[in-house]
N, C-alpha and C positions, 0 to 999 in steps of 0.2 A: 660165356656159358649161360649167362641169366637171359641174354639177348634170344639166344637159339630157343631155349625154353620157352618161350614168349612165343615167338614164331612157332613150333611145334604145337601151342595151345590154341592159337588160333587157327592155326591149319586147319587143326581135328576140330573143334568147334566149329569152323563154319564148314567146312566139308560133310560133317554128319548132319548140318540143318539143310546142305542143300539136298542128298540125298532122300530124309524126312518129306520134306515141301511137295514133291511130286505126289505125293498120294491126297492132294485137294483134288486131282484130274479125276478121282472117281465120283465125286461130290459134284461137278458139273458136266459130265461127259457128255450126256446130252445138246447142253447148249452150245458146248466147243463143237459138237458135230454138224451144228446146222449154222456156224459162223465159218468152219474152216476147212481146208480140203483133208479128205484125211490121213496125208504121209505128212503133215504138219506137230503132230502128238509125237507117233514114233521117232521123228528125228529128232524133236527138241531132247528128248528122252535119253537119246544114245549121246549128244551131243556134251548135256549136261549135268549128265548123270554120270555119262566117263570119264569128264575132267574133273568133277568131285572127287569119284574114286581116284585120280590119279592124284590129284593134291592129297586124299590121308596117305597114298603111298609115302610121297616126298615127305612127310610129318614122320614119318615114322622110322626113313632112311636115317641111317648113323648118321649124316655129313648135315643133312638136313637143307643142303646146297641148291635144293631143286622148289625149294617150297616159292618162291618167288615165283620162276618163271613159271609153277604149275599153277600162282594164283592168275598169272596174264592167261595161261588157256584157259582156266574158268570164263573170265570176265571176257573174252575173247566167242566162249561158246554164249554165253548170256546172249551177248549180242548179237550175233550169229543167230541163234532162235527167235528174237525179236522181229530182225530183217527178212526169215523166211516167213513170219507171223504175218507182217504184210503183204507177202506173195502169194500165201493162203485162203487170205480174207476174200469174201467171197462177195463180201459188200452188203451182208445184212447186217444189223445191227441188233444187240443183246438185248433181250428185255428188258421190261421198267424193271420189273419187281427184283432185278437182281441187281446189287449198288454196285459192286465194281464187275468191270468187262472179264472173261474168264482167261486170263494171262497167269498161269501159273508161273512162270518167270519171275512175274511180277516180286515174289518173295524172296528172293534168291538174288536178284541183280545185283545188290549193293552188297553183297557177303564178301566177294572178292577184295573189296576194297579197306575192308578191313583183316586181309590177311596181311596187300601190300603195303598199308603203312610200317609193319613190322620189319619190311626189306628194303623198300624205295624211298626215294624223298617225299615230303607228304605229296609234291606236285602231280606227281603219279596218279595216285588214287583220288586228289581233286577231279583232276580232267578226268580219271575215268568216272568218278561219281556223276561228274557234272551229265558227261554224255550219254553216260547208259538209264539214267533219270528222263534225261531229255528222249530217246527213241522207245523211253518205256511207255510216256504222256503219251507219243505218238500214237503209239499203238490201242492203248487203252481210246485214247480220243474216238481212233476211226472207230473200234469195236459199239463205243456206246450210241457216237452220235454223227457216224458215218462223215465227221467234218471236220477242219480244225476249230477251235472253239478255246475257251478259256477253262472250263473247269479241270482237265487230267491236267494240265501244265500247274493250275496254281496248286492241285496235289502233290505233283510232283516238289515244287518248290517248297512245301510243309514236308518232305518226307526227307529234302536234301538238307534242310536246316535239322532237321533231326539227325541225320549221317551225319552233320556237320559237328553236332556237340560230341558223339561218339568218338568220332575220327581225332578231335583235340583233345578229349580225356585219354586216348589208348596213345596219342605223340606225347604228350606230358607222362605217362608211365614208362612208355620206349627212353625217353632221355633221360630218366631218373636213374634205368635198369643199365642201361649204358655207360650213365656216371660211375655205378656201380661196378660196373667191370673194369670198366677205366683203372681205377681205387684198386680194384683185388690184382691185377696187373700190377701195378706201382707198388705195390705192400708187399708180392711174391719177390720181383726184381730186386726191391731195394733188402727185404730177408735175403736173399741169395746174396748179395755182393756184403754184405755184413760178413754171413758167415764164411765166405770166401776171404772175406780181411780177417778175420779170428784163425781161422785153417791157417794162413800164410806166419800170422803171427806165433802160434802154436809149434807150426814148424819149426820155426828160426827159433825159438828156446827151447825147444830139442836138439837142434843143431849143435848149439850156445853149450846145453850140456853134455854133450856126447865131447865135444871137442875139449871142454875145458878139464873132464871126468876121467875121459878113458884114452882121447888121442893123447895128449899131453903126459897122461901116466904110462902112454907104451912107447912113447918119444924117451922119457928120462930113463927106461929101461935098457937101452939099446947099448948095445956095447960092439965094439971093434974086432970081428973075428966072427967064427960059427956063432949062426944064430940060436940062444934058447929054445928047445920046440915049443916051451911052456910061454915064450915072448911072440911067436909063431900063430900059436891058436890064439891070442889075447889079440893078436891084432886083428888078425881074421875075423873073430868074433866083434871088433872094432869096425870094421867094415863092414858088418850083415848091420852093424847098428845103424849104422850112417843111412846105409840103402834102406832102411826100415823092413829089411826082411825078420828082422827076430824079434821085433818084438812092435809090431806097427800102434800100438795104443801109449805107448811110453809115454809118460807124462809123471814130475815129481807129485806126491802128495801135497807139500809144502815149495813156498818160496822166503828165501829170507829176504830183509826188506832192502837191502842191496842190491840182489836179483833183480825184485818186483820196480824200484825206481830207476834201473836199466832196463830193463823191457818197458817199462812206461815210453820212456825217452825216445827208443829204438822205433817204437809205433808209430809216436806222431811225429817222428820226423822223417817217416816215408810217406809221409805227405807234404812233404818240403821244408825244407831248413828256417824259414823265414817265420816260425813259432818258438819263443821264448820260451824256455823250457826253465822252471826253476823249482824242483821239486828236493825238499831238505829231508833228511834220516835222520832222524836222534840215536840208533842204534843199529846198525846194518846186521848184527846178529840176530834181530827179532823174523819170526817166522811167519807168514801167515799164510792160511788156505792158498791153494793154486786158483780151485774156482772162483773165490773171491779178486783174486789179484788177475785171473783173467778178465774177469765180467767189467772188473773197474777199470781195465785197459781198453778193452773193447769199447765201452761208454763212453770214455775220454775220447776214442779217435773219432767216434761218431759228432763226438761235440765239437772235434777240431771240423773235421770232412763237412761239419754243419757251416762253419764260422767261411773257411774259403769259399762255400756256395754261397752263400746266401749276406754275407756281412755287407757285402757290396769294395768294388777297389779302391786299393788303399787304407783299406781296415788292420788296423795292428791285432794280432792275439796272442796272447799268451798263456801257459801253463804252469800255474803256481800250487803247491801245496807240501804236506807235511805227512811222514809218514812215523809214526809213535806206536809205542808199544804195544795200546789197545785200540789205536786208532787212525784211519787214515781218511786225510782229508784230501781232495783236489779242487779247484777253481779252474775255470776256462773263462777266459774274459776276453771281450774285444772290443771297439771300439766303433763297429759299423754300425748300420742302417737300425737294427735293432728290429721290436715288433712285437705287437703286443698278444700276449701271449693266454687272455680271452679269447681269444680268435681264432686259435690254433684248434683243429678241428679232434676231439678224446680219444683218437684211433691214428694220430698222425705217424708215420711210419720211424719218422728221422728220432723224435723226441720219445715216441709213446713204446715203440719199439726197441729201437736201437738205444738210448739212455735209461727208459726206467724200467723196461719191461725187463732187460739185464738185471738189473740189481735187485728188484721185487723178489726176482728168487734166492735171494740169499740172508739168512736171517744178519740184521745187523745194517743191513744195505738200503741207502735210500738215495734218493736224485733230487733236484727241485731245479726249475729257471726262474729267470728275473731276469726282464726285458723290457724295455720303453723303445719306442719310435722316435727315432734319431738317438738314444744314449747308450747306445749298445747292447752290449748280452754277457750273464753270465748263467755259467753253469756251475751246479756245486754237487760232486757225489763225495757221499761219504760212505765209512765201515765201520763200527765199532764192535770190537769183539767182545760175542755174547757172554 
């Protein structure tokens, strides 16, 4: 999105300067009339004037798809007015008193090339700099001094080092802006697949309690013979639950810490069996927020789903902690590659998002890691009730 922005600015930008440029041809018209023939003006005119306008077009279309090919027909008509310039020339040559030959072009040729860097590889708008620099000397040359000569080339060559610094300042901005995109891409995907693991996990403890609440209590109701109508609608209404027709936001208030250490479990271990799970209860009647005991589920699988990417194979990890009356702790530990966590960029998705950005919103809730290069990783969330 930032890339296209970019492209659309520079479109308009140089499109409206090419457009501008043409009104120096009132400032010399004279002398353009005694150097050129005169359907030389009017075509440059139409030629270069309407591929400008057609470039803010494509600046300004939704897609923005077209701004490329519309800077080749600029630079394309540039050129094109140049090479009728010599077909024109009449073989006089410009007065002294006037420093440069009256090539209105002349301002405008390298505009182009500063739309395609935004689209093409820089090699694109080098070779076109290079060449449309070089037929511009040309032109200029014969206009002053009716010969080839050294002064419009070693111009030209001060004007292409000048393109030159522009051209690497606006490719250092393009792959900055790119980076950028890159990053908002990677930060959108990896939010989406979180919250796709939280949805899934969400579900399965509605599931968990629908089944253990209401299936199970219309199961022990059941007796042998006509069935209750009041055992009837219970089940029924047992079934809108399931399909989430009656009440699609279900969710307890509360989890007690029984619950909460069985949906721990359940989480990380749909990410494969081969994570030690040892998480102890001192009281499986204590209660705590659901949000809290999601947020701390969700962080955990992100720390495990961290540890299989990135720990490198053959890394052991495991799941240790304690859940107490006022307080719950967790560890994620393992044994891989490790990394030091200076380095880790303050907007990182896996860590900054997915671990602590969770738990920031819950009062009581905090995250931290602890990592070295080569001694593994651990993670540590905790909760203590306010």
């Amino acid at each position: 999105m930032n890339e296209l922005l970019m492209r659309r600015v520079a479109a308009v930008c140089m499109g409206l300067t090419t457009l501008i440029v043409p009104a120096s041809l009132f400032v010399s018209a004279e002398v353009v009339a005694q150097l050129l023939a005169s359907w030389w003006v009017p075509v440059s005119l139409v030629l270069v004037v309407g591929s400008a306008v057609t470039l803010l077009g494509a600046a300004v279309a939704d897609s923005g798809r077209w701004i490329g090919p519309a800077a080749l027909l600029l630079g394309a008509a540039n050129a094109t007015a140049l090479v009728l310039l010599l077909i024109a020339w009449n073989g006089s040559v410009a007065p002294e008193w006037m420093g440069s030959p009256p090539v209105w072009p002349a301002n405008t040729v390298a505009l182009p090339a500063v739309v395609m860097v935004t689209v093409y590889p820089a090699r694109i708008a080098i070779l076109y700099t290079a060449g449309i620099l070089l037929l511009l000397a040309t032109a200029q040359q014969m206009l002053k001094h009716a010969a080839f000569g050294v002064p419009a080339y070693t111009n030209a060559l001060l004007t292409g080092a000048l393109v030159g610094v522009l051209l690497t300042a606006e490719l250092a901005v393009m792959d900055a802006v790119r980076a950028a995109d890159r990053r908002r891409d990677e930060v959108l995907a990896a939010s989406a697949l979180n919250a796709s693991r939280a949805a899934r996990i969400a579900e399965r403890q509605r599931l968990d309690v629908l089944v253990r609440d209401e299936v199970i209590a219309v199961l022990r109701t059941v007796r042998a013979g006509t069935p209750d109508p009041r055992h009837r609608d219970q089940a029924a209404q047992t079934l809108a639950d399931l399909a989430g027709r009656s009440n699609p936001a279900l969710r307890p208030a509360e989890l007690s810490a029984g619950q909460a250490a069985r949906r721990l479990r359940e989480a990380v271990n749909d990410l494969g069996d081969d994570t030690h799970v040892d998480v102890q209860v001192t009281d499986r009647r204590v209660r705590y927020p659901y949000p809290v005991c999601e947020a701390l589920t969700d962080a955990a699988v992100e720390a495990v789903a961290n540890v299989v990417q990135h720990a490198g194979p053959g890394a052991s990890r495991a799941l240790v902690g304690v859940l107490g009356e006022d307080l719950i702790r967790l560890r994620i530990v393992d044994d891989g590659v490790g990394f030091d966590p200076r380095r880790v960029a303050a907007d990182c998705a896996g860590i900054e998002l997915g671990i602590r950005g969770r738990l920031r919103e819950h009062a009581g809730a905090a995250a931290w890691v602890e990592s070295a290069c080569g001694e593994g990783t651990m993670v540590s969330l905790e909760w203590r009730r306010p």
